[in-house]
N, C-alpha and C positions, 0 to 999 in steps of 0.2 A: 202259325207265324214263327219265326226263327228268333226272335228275344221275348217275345213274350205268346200266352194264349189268347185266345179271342177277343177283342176290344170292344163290347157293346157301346152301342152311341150314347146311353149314360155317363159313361164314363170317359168317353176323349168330352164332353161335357166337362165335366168335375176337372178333368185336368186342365182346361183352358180357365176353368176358374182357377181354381187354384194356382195356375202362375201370373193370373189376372190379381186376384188378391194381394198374395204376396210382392209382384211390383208396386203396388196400387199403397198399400202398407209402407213398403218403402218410401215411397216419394211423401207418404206424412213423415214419415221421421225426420225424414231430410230439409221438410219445410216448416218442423216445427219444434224447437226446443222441447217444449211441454209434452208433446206426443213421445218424444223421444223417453221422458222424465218415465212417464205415466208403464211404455211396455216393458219399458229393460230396467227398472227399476222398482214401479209399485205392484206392478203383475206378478213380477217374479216371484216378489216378497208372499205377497197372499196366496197363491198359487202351489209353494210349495207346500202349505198345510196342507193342502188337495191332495198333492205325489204322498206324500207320504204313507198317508191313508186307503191310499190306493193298493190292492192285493194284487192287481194285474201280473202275469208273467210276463206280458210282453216288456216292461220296464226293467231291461235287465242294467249293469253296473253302466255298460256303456252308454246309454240312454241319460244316465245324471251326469257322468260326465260331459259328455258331447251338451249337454243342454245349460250347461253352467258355463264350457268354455267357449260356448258361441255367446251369452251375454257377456260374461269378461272383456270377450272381444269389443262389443258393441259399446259397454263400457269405456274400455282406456279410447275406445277412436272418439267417444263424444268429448272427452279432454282434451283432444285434438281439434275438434270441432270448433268448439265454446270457449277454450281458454288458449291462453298463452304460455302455458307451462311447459308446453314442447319444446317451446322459444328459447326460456330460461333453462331448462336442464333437459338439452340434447339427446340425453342417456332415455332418455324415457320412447322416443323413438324407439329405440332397439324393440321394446312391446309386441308394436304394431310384426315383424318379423316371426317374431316368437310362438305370440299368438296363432299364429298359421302354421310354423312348425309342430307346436304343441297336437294342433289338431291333426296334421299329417301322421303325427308318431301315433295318436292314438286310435287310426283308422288302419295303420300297419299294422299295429300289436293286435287288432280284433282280426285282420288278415290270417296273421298268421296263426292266433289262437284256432283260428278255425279251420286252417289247413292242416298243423300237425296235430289237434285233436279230433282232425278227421269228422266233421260236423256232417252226420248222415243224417236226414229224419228228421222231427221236428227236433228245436232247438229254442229254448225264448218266447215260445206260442208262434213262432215261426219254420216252414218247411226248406231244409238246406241240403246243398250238395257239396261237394268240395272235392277240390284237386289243385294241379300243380299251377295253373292258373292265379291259387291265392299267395303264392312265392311271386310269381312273375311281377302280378300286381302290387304287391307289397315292396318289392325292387326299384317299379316306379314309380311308388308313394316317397322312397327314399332318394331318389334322385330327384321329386319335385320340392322335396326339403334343401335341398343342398344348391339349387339352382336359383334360391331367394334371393336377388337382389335389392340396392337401389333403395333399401329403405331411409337414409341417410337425406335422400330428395323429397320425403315424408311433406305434405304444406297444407294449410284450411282454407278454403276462399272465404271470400268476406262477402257476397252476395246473398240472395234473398235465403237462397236455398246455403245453410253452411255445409261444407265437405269435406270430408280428409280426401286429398289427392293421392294416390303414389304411381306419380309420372314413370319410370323405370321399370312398372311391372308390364310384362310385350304381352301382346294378345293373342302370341303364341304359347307363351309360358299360361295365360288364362285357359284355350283350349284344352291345353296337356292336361291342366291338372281336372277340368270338366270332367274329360275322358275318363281319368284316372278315375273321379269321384264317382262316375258313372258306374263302373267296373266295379268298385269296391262295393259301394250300395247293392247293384245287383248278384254279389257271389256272398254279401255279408249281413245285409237288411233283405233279403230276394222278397218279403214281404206286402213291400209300400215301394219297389223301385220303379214304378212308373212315373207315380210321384216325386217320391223323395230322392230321384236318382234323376229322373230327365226333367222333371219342371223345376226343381228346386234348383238345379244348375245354370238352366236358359235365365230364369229370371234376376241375379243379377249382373249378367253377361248382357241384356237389352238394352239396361239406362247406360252400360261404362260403351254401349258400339253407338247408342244414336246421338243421347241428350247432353249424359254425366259422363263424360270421356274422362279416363282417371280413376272412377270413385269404385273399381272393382272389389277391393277388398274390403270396403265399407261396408259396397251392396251385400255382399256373403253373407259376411258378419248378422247381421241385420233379418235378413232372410232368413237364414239357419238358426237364430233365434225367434223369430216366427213362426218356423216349422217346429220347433222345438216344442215351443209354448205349447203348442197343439195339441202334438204328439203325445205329450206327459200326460196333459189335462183328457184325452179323449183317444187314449192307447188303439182301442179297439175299430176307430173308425174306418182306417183303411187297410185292418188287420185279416187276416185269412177269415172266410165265412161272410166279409162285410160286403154289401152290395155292390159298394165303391173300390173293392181290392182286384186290382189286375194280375194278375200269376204271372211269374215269368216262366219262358217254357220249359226249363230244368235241361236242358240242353248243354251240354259239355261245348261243342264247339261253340256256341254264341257267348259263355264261360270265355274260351281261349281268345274269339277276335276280339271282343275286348278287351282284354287283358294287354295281350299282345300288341293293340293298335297304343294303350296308351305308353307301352312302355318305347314304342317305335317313335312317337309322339316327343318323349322327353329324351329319348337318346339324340335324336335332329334336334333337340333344342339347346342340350349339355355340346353337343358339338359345333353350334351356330353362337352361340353367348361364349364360350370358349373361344373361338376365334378372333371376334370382335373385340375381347378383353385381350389377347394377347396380339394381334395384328393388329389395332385399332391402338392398344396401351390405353384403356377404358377401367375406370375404377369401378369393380364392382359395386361395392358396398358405398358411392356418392351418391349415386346416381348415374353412373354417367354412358352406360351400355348401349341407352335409345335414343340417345339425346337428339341425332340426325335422322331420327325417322319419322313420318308422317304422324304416328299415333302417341308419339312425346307430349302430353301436356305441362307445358313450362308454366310456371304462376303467372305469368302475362297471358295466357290464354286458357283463363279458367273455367272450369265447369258452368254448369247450366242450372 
């Protein structure tokens, strides 16, 4: 196969769990305060006595990071959620933006750690290749930083299910950065990117296309703390050697169209939101970029 090696029916099994799970996950948190309290908050805590103690390689620096700024995230959005604070000091907004940037710079900087220090061979308990590909992709991690809008339109519904919306993020700038996340995972994790590269992406791309229109950057957040939890507590499950580890094919070209599709990806999208903000006179940073398009959820037509 041309992204990855042979796929035994075990394992597209595991993966349809596994982005079963993780929606499935999601839609408690969303429907329940205390669910919410319990993962991203009391797990965390006991859990890290776990990491710590852990001698695993596969837990390298980026692993703590990435797993503390996915709860962070999950974090300031249930403030969003549950309280009013948003309300009363506006500035806290900015977060929700940050929070995504934060995580973009830090999937660039392991990009490019890995490009100029040339990551042949195993690396991390994991097998790596590397080329120009990890510049490409690191270009379009930075272009999906810079193309943040609209968090300014930031709102919670007050329904069964509470939500942080953010009406102004398009479902083109969602794709891009998919793409992107896909690429990166598979030239930087090539590990567990079956996984943590193509399921962990669909699943909170599902509830923001059918049910939870809006809540994409919730569902992330939330997910990728999920997968995180996981991942720390149980390194080795979808680690090289594990029943459940799919290979990618180490293919240099399936490297490049990747790479190349997402940076193709966020270039159409820097020139389409570009437009719209200056031929339209659209404030980026209101909200105001999607306001007339079909997949706008304004607070009169709230989530699910």
């Amino acid at each position: 196969m041309f992204f990855f090696e042979a796929i035994p029916l075990h394992n597209v099994v595991m993966w349809f769990a596994v982005l079963g799970i993780l929606i499935g996950l999601n839609e408690i948190v969303r429907a329940s305060k205390w669910g919410s309290i319990i993962i991203f908050i009391v797990m965390p805590v006991l859990l890290t006595f776990v990491w710590l103690n852990s001698d695993s390689e596969l837990l390298s620096w980026f692993h703590w990071v990435k797993v503390y700024s996915a709860l962070a995230g999950s974090l300031i959005y249930m403030v969003i959620r549950y309280t009013d604070y948003h309300k009363k000091h506006k500035w806290y907004l900015v977060l929700v933006p940050a929070i995504l940037a934060i995580n973009i710079i830090e999937a660039a900087i392991r990009e490019l750690q890995v490009g100029i220090n040339g990551f042949e061979g195993m690396v991390d308990g994991m097998y790596y290749i590397s080329g120009g590909w990890n510049y490409v992709n690191a270009a379009a991690g930075l272009l999906s930083m810079l193309l943040i809008c609209g968090w300014v339109g930031i709102y919670a519904t007050n329904g069964n299910r509470r939500d942080m919306v953010w009406p102004d993020l398009s479902m083109l700038y969602i794709i891009a950065y998919a793409v992107w996340n896909i690429s990166y995972v598979y030239s930087c994790a090539p590990g567990n990117a079956f996984y943590s590269g193509i399921a962990l992406n669909i699943a909170p791309i599902i509830p923001a296309l059918f049910w939870a229109k809006g809540t994409w950057m919730q569902n992330r957040a939330h997910t990728l703390s999920f997968w995180m939890l996981w991942i720390m507590t149980f390194p080795a499950f979808f680690a090289v050697g594990s029943t459940f580890n799919v290979s990618v094919s180490y293919n240099p070209a399936a490297n490049w169209v990747l790479a190349i599709t997402s940076l193709g990806l966020h270039v159409v999208l820097a020139v389409w939101q570009v437009y719209r903000i200056v031929k339209l006179r659209r404030n980026p940073v209101k909200g105001e970029v999607w306001t007339d398009t079909s997949q706008y959820q304004s607070p009169t037509n709230i989530a699910g």
